[in-house]
C-alpha positions as CSV (number, residue, x, y, z in Angstrom):
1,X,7.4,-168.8,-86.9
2,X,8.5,-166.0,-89.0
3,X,9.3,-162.2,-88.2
4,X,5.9,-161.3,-89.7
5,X,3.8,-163.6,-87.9
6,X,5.3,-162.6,-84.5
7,X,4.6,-159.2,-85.8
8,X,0.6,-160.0,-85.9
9,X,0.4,-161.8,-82.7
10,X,1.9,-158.8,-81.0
11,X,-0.8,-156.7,-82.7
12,X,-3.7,-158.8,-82.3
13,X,-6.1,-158.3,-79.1
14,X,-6.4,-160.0,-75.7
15,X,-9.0,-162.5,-76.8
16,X,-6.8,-163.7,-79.9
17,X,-3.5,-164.3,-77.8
18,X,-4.8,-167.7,-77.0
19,X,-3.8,-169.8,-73.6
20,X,-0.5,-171.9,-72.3
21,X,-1.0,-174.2,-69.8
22,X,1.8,-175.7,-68.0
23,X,1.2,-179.2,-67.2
24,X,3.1,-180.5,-63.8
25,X,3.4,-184.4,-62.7
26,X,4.9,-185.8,-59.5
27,X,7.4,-188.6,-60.9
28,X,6.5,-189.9,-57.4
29,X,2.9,-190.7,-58.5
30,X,2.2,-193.2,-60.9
31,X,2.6,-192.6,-64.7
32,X,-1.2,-192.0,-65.9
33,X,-2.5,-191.2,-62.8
34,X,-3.7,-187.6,-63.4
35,X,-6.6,-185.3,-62.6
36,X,-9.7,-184.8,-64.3
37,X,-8.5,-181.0,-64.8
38,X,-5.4,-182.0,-66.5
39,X,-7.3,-184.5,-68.4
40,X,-9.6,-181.7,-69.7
41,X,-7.3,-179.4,-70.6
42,X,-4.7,-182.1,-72.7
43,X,-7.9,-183.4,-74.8
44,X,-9.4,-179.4,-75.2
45,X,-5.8,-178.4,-76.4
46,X,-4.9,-177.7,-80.0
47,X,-1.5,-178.6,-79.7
48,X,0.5,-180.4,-76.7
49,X,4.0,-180.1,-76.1
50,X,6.7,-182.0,-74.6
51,X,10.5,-181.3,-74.5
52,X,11.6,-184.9,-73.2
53,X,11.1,-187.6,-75.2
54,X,11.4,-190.0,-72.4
55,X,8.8,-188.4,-70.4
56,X,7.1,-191.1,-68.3
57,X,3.6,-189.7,-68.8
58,X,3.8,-189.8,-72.9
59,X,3.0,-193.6,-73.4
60,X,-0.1,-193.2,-71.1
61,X,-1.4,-189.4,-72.8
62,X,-0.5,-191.2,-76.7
63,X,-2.4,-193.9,-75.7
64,X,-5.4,-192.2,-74.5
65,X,-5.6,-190.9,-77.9
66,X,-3.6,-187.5,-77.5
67,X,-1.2,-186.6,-79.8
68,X,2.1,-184.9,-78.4
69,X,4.5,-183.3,-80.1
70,X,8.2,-183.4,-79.2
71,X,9.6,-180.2,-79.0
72,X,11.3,-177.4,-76.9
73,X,9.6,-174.1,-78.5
74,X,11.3,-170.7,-77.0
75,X,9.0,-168.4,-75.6
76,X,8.7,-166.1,-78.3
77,X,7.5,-169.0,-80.1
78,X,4.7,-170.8,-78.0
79,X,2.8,-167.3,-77.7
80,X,3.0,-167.3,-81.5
81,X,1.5,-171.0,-81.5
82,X,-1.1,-169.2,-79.4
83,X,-2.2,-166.8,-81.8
84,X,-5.9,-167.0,-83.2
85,X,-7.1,-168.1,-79.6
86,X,-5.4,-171.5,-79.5
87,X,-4.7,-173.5,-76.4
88,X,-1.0,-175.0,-76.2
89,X,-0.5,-177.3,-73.2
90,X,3.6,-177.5,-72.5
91,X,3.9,-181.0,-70.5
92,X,7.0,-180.1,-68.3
93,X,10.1,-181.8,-67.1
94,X,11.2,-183.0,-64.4
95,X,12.8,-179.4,-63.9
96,X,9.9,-177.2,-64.3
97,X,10.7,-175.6,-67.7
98,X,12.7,-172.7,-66.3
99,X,14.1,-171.2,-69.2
100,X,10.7,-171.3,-71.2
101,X,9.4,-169.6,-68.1
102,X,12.0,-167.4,-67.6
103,X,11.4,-166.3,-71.0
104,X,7.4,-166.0,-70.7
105,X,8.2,-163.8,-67.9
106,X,10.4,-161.8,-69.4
107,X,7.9,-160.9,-72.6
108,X,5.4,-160.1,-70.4
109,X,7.3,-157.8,-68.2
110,X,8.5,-156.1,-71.8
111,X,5.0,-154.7,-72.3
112,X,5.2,-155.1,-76.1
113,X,3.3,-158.5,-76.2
114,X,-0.2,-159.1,-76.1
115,X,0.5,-162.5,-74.0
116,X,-1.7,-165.2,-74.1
117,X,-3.3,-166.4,-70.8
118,X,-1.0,-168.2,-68.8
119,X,-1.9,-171.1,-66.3
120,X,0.0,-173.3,-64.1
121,X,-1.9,-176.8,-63.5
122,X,-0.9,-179.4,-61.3
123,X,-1.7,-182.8,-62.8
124,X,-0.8,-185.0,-60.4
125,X,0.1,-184.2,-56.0
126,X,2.8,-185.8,-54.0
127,X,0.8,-188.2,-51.2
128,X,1.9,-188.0,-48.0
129,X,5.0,-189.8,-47.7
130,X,5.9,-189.3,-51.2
131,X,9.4,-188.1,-50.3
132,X,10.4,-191.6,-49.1
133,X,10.8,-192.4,-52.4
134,X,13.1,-190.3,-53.3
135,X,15.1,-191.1,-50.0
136,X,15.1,-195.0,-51.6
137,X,16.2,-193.9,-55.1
138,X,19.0,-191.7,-53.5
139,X,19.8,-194.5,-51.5
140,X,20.0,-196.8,-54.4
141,X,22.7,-194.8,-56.5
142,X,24.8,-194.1,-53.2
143,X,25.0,-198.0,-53.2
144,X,26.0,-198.3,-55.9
145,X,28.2,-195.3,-57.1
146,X,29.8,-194.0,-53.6
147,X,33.0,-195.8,-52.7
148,X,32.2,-196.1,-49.0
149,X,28.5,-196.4,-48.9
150,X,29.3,-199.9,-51.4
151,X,31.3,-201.7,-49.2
152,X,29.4,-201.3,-46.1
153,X,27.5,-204.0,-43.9
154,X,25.1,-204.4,-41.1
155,X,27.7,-205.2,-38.6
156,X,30.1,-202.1,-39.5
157,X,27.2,-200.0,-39.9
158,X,25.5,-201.2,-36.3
159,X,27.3,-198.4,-34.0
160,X,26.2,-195.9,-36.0
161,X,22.7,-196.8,-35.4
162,X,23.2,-196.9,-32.3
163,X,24.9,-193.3,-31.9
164,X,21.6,-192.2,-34.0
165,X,19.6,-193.0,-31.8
166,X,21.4,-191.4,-28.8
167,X,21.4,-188.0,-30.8
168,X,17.7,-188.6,-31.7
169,X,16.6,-188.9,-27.7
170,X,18.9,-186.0,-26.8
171,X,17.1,-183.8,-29.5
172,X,13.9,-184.4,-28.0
173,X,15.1,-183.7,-24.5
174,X,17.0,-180.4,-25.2
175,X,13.2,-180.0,-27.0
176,X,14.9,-178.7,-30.3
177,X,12.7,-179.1,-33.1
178,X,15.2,-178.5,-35.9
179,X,17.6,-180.5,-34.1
180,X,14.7,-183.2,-34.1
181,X,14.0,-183.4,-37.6
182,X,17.2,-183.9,-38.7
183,X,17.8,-186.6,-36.0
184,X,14.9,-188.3,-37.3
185,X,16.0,-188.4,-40.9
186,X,19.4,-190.0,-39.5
187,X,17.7,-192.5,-37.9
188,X,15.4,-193.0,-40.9
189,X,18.6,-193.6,-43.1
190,X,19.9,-196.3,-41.1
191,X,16.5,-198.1,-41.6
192,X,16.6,-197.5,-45.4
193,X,20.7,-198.4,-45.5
194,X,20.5,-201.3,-43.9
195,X,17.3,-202.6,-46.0
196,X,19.1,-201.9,-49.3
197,X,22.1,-203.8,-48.3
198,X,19.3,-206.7,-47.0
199,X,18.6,-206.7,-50.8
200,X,21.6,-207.9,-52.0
201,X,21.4,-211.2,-49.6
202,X,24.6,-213.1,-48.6
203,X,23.9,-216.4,-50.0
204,X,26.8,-217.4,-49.0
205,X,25.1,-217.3,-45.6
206,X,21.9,-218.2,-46.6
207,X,20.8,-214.9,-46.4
208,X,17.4,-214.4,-48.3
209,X,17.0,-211.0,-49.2
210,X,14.7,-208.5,-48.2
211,X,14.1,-204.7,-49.0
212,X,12.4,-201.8,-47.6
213,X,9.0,-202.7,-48.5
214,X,9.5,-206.1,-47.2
215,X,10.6,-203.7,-44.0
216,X,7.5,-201.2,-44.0
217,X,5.0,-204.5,-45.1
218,X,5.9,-206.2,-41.8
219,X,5.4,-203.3,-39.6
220,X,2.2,-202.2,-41.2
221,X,1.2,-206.1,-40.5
222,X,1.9,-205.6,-36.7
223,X,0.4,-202.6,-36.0
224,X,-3.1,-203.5,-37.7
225,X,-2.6,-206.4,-35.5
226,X,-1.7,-205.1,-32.5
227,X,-4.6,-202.7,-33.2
228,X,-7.6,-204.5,-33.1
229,X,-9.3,-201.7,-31.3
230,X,-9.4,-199.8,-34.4
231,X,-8.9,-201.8,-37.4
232,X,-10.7,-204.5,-35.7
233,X,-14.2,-205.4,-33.7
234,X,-12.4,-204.7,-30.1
235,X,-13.1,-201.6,-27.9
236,X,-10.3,-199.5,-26.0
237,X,-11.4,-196.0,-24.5
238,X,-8.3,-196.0,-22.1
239,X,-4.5,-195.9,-22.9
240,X,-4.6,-198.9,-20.3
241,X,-7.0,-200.8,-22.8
242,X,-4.8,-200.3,-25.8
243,X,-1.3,-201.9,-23.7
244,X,-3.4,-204.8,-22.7
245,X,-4.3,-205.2,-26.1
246,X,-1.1,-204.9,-27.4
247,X,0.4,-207.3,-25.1
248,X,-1.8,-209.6,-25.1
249,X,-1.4,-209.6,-29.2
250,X,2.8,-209.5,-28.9
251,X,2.5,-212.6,-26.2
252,X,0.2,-214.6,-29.2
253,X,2.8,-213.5,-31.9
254,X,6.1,-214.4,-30.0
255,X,5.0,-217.3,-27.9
256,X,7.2,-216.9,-25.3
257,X,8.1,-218.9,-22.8
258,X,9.8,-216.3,-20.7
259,X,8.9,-212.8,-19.8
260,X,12.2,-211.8,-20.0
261,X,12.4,-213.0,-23.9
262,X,13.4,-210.3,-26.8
263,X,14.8,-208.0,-23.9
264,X,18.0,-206.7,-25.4
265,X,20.8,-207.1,-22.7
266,X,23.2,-205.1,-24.7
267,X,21.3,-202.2,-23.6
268,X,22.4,-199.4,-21.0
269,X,22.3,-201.2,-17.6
270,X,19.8,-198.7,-16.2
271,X,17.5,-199.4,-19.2
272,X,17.8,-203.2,-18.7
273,X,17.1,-203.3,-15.2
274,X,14.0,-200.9,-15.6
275,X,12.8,-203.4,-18.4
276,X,12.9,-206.4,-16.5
277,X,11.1,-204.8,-13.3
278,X,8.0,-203.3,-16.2
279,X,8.0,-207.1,-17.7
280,X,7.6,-208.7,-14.0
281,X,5.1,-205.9,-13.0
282,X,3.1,-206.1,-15.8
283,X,3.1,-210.4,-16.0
284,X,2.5,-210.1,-12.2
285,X,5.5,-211.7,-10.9
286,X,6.6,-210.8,-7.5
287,X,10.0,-211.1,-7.9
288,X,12.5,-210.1,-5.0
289,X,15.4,-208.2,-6.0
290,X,19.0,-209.7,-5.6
291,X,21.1,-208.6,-2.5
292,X,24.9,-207.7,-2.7
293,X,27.4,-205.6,-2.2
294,X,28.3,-204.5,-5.5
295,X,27.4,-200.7,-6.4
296,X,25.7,-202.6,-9.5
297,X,22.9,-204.3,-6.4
298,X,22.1,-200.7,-5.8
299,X,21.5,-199.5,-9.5
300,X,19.3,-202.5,-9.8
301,X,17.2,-201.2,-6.8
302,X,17.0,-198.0,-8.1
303,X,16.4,-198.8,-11.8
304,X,13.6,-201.0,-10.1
305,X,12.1,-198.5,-7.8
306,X,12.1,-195.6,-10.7
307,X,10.2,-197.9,-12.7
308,X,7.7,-198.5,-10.0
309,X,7.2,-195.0,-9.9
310,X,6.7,-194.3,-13.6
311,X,10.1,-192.3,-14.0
312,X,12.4,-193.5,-16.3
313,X,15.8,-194.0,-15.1
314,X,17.9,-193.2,-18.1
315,X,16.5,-190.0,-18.7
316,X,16.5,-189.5,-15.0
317,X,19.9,-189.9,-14.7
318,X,21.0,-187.9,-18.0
319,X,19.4,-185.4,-16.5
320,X,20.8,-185.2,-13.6
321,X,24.4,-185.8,-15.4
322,X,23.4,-182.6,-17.5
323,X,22.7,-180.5,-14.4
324,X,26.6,-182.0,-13.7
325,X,28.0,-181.0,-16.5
326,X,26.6,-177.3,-16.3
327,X,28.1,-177.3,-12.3
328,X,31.7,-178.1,-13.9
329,X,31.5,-175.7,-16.6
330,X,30.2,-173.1,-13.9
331,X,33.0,-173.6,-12.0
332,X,35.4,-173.9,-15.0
333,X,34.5,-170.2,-15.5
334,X,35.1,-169.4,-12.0
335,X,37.5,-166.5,-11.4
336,X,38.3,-168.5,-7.6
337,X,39.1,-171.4,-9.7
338,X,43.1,-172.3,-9.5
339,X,45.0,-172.7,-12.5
């Protein structure tokens, strides 16, 4: 566009300055995929526009039949394209177009332009859960391109798992919600870590490989099974309905010969023995508790007997130690205290 032609679209009236619509896409929604809006407005358009070549969503718009231009107009230059009443539909980047709307903003706020009618228009939403995509693509390049995060394994990365998951139960009882969130997303990248390495297989172990959609397909699996009471014909009005059901499923799934099967022993002890006293309880087993004299005889009977009661000793007792901890640094800051 020349000097002149700028000229007359800053002279011509409000209903001659034309429209630019600024078409978003989620690149975590399928290419193609948009709404019937954004369809609208890219086949009502006299001219489309599109600054990356590469843009996932040109195949699918060319081969519905619209034509897209390749090109990264200024601003000055799409509200000339405008003039005469057209409609221009920019198809943005991945980053939004900030300088072409940096400069729209700034020839409207200049009060010299007669600015063509300006729309933002989502063409495609995030679903819920979208962002886990991201977290595997992010994933995916630290694999690859991070020094550490390439040369790690499911063994060395197993403690940290386990410290994860500490910090994620002591978020939820100090009841800090930002605390929380975070915890959860460090627990979440151990699941999606240790799935990419899964990928790669050890063959030399006889590994098969697995990734995290291998991961999220089995669990979705279990819990529709484990679920019949709502994605099947079965009834359950009570929480004690739904743990029969579930059990009952887990025991048909496993076929176990042993109550005491898939209980982790690595566990804390207080953990372990309240685990074994909720599988006897629940199988109806009446089991009598070892005697001795160890200290550890004792823990047993009270890991048992909080079970029994519906308390659960770890917390119990990391409670408790808390309440400890604040005593000592109470009477760290005691003036009677002796150096």
């Amino acid at each position: 566009m020349n000097a002149t032609s700028s000229d007359a679209a800053a002279q011509a009236g409000p209903a001659a300055s034309g429209r630019i619509v600024l078409l978003t896409t989620s690149h975590r929604v399928a290419p193609g995929l948009l709404s019937w809006p954004a369809w609208q407005a890219l086949r009502g358009a006299d001219q489309v526009l599109c600054a990356d070549g590469a843009h996932p969503q040109l195949p699918y718009l060319r081969e519905a039949g619209i034509a897209v231009d390749e090109t990264s107009p200024g601003a000055q230059e799409l509200v000339d394209a405008c003039a005469g009443g057209r409609t221009v539909v920019v198809v943005a980047t991945g980053e939004g177009e900030p300088r072409l709307t940096d400069g729209l903003a700034r020839l409207a706020g200049s009060g010299r332009v007669h600015m063509p009618e300006l729309e933002l228009l989502p063409a495609s939403y995030d679903l819920p859960g979208a962002r886990l995509l991201d977290l595997v693509q992010v994933m995916d390049r630290i694999r690859v391109e991070c020094p550490w995060s390439s040369r790690q394994t499911h063994e060395g990365l197993a403690k940290y798992g386990i410290e994860e998951a500490y910090e994620l139960v002591e978020a939820i009882e100090e009841g800090d919600r930002d605390e929380l969130r975070e915890e959860l997303g460090d627990v979440l990248l151990q699941v999606v870590f240790h799935s990419r390495i899964a990928e790669e297989g050890r063959p030399e172990d006889g590994a098969e490989p697995f990734s995290i959609d291998d991961v999220a397909a089995g669990i979705v699996t279990k819990l529709i099974h484990r679920h019949p009471h709502v994605f099947g014909d079965e009834t359950a009005t009570t929480p004690e309905e739904v743990k029969e059901h579930w059990l009952r499923t887990k025991a048909e799934e496993k076929r176990r010969t042993s109550v005491t099967e898939g209980i982790p022993l690595g566990q804390p002890g207080l953990a372990l023995a309240a685990k074994l006293a909720s599988r006897a309880r629940t199988a109806g087993l009446e089991v009598e508790l070892p005697r001795g004299e160890d200290v550890g005889y004792e823990l047993l009977a009270v890991a048992a007997r909080a079970e029994a009661e519906g308390v659960d000793p770890e917390a119990a007792l990391r409670a408790a130690a808390r309440a400890y901890r604040d005593a000592i640094r109470a009477r760290e800051g005691s003036p009677a205290l002796d150096g």
